[in-house]
N, C-alpha and C positions, 0 to 999 in steps of 0.2 A: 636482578630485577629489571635492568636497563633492557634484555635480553626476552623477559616477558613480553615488558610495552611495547617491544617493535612488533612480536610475534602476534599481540593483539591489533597492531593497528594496519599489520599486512595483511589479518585475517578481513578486515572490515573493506577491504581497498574493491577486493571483488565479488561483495557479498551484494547482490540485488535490495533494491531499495526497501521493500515490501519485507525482507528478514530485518534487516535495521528497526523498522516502527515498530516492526515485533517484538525484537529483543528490550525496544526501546519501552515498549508498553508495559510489557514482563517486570522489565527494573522500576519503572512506575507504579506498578501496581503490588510490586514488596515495601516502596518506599510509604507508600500512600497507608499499609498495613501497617507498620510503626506509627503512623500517624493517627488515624485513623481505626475502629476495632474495625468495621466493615470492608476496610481501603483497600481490599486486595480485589473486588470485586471490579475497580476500573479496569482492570487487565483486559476480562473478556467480553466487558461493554469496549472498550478502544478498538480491540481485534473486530467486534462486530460490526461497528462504524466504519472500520478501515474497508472489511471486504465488502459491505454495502456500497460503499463510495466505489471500490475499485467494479463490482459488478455492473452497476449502474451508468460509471465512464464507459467501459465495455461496450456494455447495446447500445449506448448512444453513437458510440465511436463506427459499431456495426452499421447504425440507423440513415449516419450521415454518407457513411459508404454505399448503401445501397440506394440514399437517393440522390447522391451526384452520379450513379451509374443511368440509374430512369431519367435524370436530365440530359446525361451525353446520349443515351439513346433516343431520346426526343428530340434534340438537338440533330443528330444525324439523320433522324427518320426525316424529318420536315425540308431536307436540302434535297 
């Protein structure tokens, strides 16, 4: 048994943040079924919020890149 835990907790060590909230949501949304008759249904409302937020950070992240480039290029053009 002792032998398992390590094996699950060396598997989680290099595993990207994004498989975590999954797996995290997964076991949420079995837990939420015992609870719950409908409860399995938060799984892939979690998963959809997740990748929405994560797309959304994305172009933003894009947005900001491309307009600290049009500012050093303004910045330069005007010297």
């Amino acid at each position: 048994m002792n032998r398992l835990w390590h094996f699950i907790k060396w598997n989680f060590t290099d595993m990207r943040p994004e498989s975590k909230r999954m797996i995290i949501y997964f076991l949420a949304g079995i837990g939420f079924a015992f609870v719950t008759p409908n409860g399995f249904f938060i799984t892939p409302i979690a998963i959809f919020l997740d990748m929405t937020q994560d797309m959304i950070r994305s172009r933003y992240e894009d947005y900001r890149k491309e307009q600290q480039a049009l500012v050093d290029t303004l910045k330069d053009s005007s010297k």
